[in-house]
C-alpha positions in Angstrom: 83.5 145.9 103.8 80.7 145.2 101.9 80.6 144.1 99.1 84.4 142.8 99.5 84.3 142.4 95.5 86.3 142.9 92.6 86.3 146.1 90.9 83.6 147.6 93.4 83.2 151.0 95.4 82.0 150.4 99.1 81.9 152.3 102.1 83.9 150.8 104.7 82.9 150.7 108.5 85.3 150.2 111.6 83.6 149.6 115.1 86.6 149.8 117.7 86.5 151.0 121.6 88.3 154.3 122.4 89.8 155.4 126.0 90.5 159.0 125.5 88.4 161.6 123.6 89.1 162.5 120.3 89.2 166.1 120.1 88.5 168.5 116.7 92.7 168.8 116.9 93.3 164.9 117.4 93.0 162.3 114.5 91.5 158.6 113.5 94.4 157.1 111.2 93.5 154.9 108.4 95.9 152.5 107.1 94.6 150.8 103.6 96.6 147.8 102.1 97.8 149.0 98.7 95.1 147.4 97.0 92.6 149.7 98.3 92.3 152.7 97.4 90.3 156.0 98.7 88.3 157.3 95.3 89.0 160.8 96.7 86.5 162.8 94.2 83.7 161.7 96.5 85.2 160.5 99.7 83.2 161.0 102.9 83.5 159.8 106.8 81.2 160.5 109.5 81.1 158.2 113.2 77.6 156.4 112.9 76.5 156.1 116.4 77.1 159.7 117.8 76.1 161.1 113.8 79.2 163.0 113.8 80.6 164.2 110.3 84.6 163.7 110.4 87.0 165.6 108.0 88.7 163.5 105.8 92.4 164.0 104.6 93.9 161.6 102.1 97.0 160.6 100.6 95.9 158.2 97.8 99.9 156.9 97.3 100.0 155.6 100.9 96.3 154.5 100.8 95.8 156.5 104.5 93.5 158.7 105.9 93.4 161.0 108.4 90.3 161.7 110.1 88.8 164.6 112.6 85.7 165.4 114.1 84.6 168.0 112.2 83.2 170.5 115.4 81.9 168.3 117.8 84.6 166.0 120.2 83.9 162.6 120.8 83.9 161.8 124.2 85.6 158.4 125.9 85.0 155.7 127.1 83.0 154.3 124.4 82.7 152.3 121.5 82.5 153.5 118.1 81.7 153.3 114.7 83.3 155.2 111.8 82.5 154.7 108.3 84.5 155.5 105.3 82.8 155.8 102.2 84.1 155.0 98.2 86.5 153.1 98.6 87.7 151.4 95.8 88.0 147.9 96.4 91.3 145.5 94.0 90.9 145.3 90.6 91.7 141.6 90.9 91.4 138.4 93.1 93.3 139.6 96.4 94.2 137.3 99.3 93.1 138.0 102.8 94.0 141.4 103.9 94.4 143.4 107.2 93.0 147.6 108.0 94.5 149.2 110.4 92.9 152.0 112.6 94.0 153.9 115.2 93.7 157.6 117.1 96.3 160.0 117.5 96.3 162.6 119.9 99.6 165.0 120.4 101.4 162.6 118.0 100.8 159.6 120.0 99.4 156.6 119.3 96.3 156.0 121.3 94.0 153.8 120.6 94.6 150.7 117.9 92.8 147.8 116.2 93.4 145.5 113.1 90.5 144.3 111.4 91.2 141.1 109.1 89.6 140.5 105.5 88.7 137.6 103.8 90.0 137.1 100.2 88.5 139.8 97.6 85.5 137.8 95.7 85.7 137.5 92.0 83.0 140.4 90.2 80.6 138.5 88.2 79.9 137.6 84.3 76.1 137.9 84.1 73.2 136.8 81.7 75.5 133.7 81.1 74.0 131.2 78.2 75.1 127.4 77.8 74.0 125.3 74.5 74.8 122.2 72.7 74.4 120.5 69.9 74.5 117.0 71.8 73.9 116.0 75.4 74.2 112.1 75.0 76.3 110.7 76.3 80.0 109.2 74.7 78.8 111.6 71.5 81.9 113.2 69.8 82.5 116.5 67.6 80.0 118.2 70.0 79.6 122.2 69.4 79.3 123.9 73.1 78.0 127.3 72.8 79.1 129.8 76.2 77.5 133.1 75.7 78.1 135.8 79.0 78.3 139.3 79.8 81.1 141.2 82.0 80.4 143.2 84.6 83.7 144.6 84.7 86.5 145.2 82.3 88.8 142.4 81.2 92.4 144.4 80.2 94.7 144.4 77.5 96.7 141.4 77.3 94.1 139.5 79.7 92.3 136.4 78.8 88.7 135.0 79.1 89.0 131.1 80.1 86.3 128.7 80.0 86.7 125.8 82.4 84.9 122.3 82.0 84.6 120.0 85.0 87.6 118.0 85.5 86.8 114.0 85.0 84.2 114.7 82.8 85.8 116.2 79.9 89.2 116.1 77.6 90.0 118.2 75.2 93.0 117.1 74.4 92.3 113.8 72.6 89.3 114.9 71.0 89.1 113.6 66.9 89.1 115.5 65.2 91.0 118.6 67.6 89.2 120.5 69.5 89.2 124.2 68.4 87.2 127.5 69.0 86.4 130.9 67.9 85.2 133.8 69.8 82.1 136.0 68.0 80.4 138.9 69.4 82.5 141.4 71.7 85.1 138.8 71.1 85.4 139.4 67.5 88.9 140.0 66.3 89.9 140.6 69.8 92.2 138.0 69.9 92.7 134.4 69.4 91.0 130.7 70.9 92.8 127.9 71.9 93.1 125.1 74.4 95.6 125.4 76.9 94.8 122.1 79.2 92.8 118.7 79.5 89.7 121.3 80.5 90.7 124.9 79.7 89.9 127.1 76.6 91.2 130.3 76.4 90.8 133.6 74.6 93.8 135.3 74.9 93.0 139.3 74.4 95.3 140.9 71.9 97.5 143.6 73.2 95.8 147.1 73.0 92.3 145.5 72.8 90.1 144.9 76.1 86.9 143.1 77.1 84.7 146.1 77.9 82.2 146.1 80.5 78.7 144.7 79.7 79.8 143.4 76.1 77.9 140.4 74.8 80.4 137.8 74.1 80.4 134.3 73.0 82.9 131.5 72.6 82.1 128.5 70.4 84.0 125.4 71.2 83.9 122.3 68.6 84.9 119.0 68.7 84.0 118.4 72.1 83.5 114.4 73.7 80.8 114.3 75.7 81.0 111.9 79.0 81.3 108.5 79.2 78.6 108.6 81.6 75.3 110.0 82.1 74.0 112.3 85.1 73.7 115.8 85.8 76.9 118.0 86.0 76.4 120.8 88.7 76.3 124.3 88.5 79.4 125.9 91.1 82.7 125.6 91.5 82.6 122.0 89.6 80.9 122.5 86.9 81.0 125.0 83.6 83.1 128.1 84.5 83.8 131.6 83.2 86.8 133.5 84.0 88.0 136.7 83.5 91.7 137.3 83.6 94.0 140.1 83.6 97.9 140.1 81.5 99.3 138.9 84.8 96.9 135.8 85.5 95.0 137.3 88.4 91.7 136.6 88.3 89.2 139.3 87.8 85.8 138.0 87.4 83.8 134.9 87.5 80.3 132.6 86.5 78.7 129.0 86.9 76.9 127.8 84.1 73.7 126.5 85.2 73.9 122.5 85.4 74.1 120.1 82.3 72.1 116.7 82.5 74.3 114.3 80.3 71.7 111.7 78.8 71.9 108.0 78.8 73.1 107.2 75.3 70.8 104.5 75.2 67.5 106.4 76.2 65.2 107.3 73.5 61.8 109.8 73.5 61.2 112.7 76.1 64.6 114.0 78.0 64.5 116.4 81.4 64.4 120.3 82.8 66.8 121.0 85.1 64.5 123.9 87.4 66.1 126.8 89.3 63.4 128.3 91.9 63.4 131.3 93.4 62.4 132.0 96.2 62.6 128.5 97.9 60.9 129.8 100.8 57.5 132.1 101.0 55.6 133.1 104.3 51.8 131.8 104.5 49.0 134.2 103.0 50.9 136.5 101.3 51.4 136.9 97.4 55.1 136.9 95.9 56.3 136.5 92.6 58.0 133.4 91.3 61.2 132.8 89.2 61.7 129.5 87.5 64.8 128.8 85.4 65.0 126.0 83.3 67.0 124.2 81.1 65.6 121.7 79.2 67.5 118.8 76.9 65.3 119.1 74.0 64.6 121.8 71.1 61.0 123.9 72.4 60.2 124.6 69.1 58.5 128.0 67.9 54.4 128.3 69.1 55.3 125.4 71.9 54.1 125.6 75.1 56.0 125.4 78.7 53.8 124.4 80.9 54.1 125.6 84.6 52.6 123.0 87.2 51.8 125.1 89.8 51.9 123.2 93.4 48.5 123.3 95.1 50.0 125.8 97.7 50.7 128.2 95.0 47.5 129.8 93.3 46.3 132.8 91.2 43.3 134.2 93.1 40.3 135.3 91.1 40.8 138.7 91.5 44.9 138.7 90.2 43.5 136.3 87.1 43.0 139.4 84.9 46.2 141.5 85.8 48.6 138.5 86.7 51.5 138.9 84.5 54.4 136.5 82.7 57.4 137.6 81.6 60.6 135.8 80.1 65.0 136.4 80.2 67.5 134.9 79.3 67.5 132.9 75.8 64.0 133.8 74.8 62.1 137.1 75.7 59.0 137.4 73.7 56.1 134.8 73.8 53.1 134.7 72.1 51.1 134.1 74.8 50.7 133.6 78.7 47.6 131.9 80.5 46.4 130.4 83.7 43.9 127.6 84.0 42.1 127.9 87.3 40.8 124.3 86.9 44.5 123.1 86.6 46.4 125.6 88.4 49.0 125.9 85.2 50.4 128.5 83.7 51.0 127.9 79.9 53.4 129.9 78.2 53.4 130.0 74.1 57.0 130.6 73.0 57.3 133.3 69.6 61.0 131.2 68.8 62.4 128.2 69.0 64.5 127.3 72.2 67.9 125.3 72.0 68.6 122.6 73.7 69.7 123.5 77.5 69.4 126.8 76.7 68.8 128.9 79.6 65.1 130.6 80.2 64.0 132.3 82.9 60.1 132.3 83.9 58.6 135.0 85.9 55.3 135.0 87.4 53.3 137.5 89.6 50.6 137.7 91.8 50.8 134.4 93.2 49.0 133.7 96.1 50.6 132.0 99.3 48.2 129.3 101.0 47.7 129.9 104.6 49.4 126.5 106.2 53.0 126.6 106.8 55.1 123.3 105.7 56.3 122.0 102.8 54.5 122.5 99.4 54.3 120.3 97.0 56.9 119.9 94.0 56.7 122.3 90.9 56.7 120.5 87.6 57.5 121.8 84.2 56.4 120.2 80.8 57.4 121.2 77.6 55.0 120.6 74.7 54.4 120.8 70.9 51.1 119.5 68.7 50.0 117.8 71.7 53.2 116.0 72.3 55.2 116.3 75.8 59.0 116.8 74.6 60.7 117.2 78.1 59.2 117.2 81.8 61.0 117.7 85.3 61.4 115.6 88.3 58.6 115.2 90.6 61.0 113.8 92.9 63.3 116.3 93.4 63.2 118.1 96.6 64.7 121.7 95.4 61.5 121.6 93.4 59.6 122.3 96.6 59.2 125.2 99.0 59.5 125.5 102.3 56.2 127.7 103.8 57.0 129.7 106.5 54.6 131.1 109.2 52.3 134.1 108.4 54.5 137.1 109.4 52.7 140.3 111.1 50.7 142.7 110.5 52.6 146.0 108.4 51.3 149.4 108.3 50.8 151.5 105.2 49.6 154.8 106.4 49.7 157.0 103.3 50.5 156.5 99.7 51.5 160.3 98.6 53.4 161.1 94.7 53.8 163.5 92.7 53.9 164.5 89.6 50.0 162.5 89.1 49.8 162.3 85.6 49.9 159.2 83.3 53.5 158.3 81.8 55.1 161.0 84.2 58.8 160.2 86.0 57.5 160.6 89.4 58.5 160.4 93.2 56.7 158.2 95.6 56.4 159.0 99.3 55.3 156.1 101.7 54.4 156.5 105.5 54.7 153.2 106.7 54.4 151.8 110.5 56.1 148.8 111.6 54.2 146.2 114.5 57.9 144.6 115.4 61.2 146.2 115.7 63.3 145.9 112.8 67.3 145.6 112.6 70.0 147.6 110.9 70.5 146.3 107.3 66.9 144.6 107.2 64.9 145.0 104.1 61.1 146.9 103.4 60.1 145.9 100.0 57.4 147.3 98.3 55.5 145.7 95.4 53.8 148.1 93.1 50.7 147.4 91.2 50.6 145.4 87.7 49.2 148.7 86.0 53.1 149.9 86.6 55.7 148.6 84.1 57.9 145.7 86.3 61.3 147.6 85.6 59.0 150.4 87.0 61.8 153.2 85.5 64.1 154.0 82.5 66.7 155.6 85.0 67.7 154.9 88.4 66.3 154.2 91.4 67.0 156.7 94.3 65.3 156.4 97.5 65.7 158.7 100.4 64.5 158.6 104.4 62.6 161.5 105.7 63.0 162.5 109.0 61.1 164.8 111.4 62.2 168.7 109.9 61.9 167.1 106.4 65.4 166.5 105.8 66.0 163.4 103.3 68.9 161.2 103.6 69.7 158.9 100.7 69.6 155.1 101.2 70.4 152.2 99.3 68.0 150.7 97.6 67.4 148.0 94.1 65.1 146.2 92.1 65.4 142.7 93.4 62.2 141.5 91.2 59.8 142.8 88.4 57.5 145.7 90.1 59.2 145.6 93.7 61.7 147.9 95.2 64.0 147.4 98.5 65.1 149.7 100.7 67.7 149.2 103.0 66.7 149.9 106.6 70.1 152.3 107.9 69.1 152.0 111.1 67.2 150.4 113.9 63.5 150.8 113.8 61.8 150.2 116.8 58.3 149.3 117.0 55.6 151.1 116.5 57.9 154.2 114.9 56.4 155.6 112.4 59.0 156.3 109.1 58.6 158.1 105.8 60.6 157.0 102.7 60.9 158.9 99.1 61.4 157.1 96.3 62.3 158.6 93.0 62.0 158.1 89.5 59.3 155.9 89.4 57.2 156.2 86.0 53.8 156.4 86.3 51.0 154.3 84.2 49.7 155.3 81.3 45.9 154.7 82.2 43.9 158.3 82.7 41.7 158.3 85.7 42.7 154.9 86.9 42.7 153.4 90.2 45.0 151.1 90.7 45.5 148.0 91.9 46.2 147.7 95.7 49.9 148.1 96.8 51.9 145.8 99.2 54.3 146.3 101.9 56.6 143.7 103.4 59.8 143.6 106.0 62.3 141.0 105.5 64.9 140.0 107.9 67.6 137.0 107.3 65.1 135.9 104.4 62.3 135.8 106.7 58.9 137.8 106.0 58.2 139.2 109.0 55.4 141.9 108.4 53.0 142.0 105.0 50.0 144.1 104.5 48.0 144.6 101.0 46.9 148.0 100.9 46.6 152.1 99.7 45.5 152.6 95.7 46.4 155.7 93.8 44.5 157.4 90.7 46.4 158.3 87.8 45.5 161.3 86.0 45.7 162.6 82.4 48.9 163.7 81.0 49.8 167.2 81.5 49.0 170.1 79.7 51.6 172.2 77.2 53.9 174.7 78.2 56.0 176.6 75.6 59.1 178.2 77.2 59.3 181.0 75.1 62.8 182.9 76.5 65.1 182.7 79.2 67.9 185.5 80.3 70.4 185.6 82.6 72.2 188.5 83.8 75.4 186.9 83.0 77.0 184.9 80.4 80.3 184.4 81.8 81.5 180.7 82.8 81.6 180.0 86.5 79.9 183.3 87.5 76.5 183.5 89.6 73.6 184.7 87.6 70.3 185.4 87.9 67.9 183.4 85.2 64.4 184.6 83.9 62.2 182.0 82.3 59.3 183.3 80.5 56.4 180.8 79.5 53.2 180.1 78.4 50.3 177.8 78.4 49.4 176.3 75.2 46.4 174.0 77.1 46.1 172.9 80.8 45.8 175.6 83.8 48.7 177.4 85.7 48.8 176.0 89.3 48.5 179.2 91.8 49.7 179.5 95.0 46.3 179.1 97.2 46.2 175.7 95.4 49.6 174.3 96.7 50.5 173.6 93.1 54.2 174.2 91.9 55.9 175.1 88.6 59.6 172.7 88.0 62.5 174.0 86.3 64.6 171.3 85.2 67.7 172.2 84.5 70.3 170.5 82.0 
């Protein structure tokens, strides 16, 4: 059951041994726990190993399924797997939970497993934003700022909760009284108050819900900082956000990122906390890096953050011109973005001022992996205005560092193939890759387009597909884990050196006419582990299309529901009518 989340849709897989074949008249029973439920309007079932599709009965008030081979029996003794899929996992915090599957053949009870679940995780509350108006320690009437978004809807009568770290903070004693407001999605949906020594609440009024991806914010004032200075964690320790519904069950959940209380004592420059992802890369290869940071001290506007590369971590001569930089979180304009290859830093101009410990995420790309496995050296950020350094990071710190990992293997990208070609065009992507090692169910291929492509690469979604022999394409899962790369996930083992075809779809296109681009890449991971690369395959864009005007269309029915045949009748204002000796194709897309 993956994910085993809040709120979430998931197919569900049960691997069990049978002893008696399970005939197109016998049945697999399915026995959910109340708080699962089948989402019926697209529920499917088929047994993975043999590829046989099962029909699926349902009866959504006793959360069970019955489930039969569709045509084909499956024979005994052997072990299967069946997979289930949309199901719709608890719309709260669930304890541990137990499935039960068995067969049923001439109404008896054949063959039986229970397979155990841990507690249902919490969904998340994302682009989460912490500020203050003072970090020094023993300083009183303190503003905290917690900004977040919901992934999932918080109901009627629920509450949103912010938690501060217990030993740090009271907010009962607090003078003048602590208080708060809500602004944003929060506005005049309910009322602020503390409820405990560390708990603020926002108690949603009745009628009125937290809707999903609204851009909230609670303000509490009055705060006492610690007594003592140090940094404050990000986890289960540190700043929290919860969700709640009318019954106290929790429904979501996010850690601030950590908060470095200042000696009260210290005067001049104060620290970055640093995030880094990833903490490990694979020798010679290029990767993209994401540094968060959170410094103490206001960045004002047309400031720099200066990103002290380690030595293992360069920008190559020929990525220097199309490296790119690109900002989240509190700030996402800059003014500019530069690399000194005498330094190896990366200078970022901000457009805005920065808050204190506001949170900003840095991404870079195109950074080149030296070719000695070990440990690098530590990543160092500087903050800067007029010449001045206002905050720097820790040398010291070891999660400042990576950890190098051999050079993986060799990948294989035979062909680069998409269509349509033209500049600015939503546009499929077929890649014909070969793999030197054999790859496991659930691994990862990620491919890293060009920097001529925009990084979210799309305005819709991303759908990949797996092509097999007779052309037929199977949808997978795949994401956007970073700017400009996608993921696919492998569905199945690859063994070495197969040869497999992936689609991926709506992928827009540049807009440079008659460009080459830049050279693709092509990488398998495994556990977090590179363990093929390969830098290869360009594509030329081409002009944007021609003009058609579409100038009727008839149908030899206007009834609802009824089949019809439809005429479209067209013409070309400019460009040239693909014929048939050409292998061009005319698209009809319909609404």
């Amino acid at each position: 059951l993956n994910p085993n989340r809040v709120g979430q849709n998931t197919p569900v897989s049960f691997t069990f041994a049978i002893t008696h074949n399970i005939d197109t008249t016998d049945e697999i029973v399915v026995e959910l726990p109340l708080a699962l439920t089948p989402d019926e309007g697209s529920l499917t079932a088929y047994e993975s190993t043999l590829g046989i599709d099962l029909v699926v009965n349902s009866f959504k008030s006793a959360s069970v399924l019955y489930l039969k081979p569709e045509t084909t029996t499956i024979t005994s003794p052997r072990t299967i797997t069946v997979v289930v899929s949309s199901i719709n996992n608890p719309q709260y915090v669930a304890g541990a939970f137990s499935i039960v599957v068995y067969t049923v053949e001439n109404f008896n009870r054949i063959d039986q497993k229970t397979f155990d679940f841990p507690a249902t995780d919490p969904a998340d509350f994302t682009s989460l934003q912490f500020s203050s108006t003072s970090l020094v320690a023993k300083v009183t009437d303190v503003s905290y700022t917690f900004g977040f978004t919901n992934e999932i809807e918080v109901e009627s009568g629920g509450s949103i909760r912010i938690e501060f770290p217990t030993g740090e903070y009271d907010l009962t004693t607090s003078s003048p009284p602590v208080n708060c407001t809500g602004s944003g999605a929060l506005e005049n949906l309910g009322s602020c108050s503390v409820s405990s020594a560390t708990t603020i609440t926002f108690a949603l009024n009745q009628g009125t819900a937290l809707s999903v991806d609204a851009i909230a914010t609670i303000v509490v004032n009055g705060v006492k900082n610690p007594t003592n200075d140090g940094v404050i964690a990000s986890g289960p320790a540190g700043f929290i956000v919860y969700g709640y519904t009318a019954a106290s069950q929790v429904v979501s959940r996010g850690y601030y990122q950590s908060v470095n209380i200042q000696d009260n004592a210290a005067t001049g420059g104060g620290a970055c906390m640093l995030e880094i992802s990833p903490k490990s890369v694979s020798a010679g290869t290029i990767t993209c890096l994401v540094v968060e940071i959170n410094c103490s001290s206001v960045i004002p506007a047309f400031g720099d953050i200066r990103v002290d590369l380690p030595s293992q971590l360069t920008i190559s001569a020929q990525h220097q011109s199309i490296f790119r930089c690109s900002l989240s979180g509190f700030l996402t304009a800059y003014e500019d973005c530069a690399y000194n290859n005498g330094t190896n830093e990366v200078t970022i101009t901000t457009s805005s001022e920065v808050k204190p410990l506001a949170s900003l995420k840095i991404s870079i790309t195109h950074l080149t992996v030296g070719p000695t496995d070990g440990t690098s050296d530590a990543l160092r950020i500087v903050t800067e205005y007029d010449g001045t350094t206002i905050d720097v990071s820790d040398n010291n710190d070891p999660s400042n560092k990576f950890t190098i990992t051999s050079a993986p293997g060799t990948f294989d990208i035979q062909s680069i193939d998409f269509e349509p070609r033209n500049e600015g065009e939503n546009a499929s992507y077929t890649f014909i890759l070969s793999s030197s090692v054999t790859l496991k169910k659930d691994s990862f291929i990620r491919i890293m387009f060009p920097p001529q492509y925009d990084p979210y690469l799309t305005v819709t979604k991303i759908v990949c597909t797996k092509v097999d022999a007779q052309s037929k394409e199977t949808e997978v899962s795949c994401s956007r884990p970073e700017d400009y790369v996608i993921q696919i996930t492998n569905p199945a083992l690859i063994d070495a050196p197969e040869i497999n075809t992936f689609k991926i779809y709506n992928i827009v296109n540049p807009n440079n006419t008659n460009t080459v681009t830049g050279t693709f890449i092509a990488y398998t991971v495994e556990e977090g582990t590179i363990l093929e690369y390969v830098q290869s395959k360009t594509v030329t864009i081409l002009p944007a299309p021609g003009l058609l005007s579409l100038t009727a269309i008839t149908a030899t029915s206007d009834e609802i529901k009824m089949a019809a045949d439809y005429t479209f009748s067209f013409k070309m204002i400019d460009g040239k009518v693909p014929t048939s000796n050409s292998g061009g194709k005319v698209y009809i897309d319909f609404p």
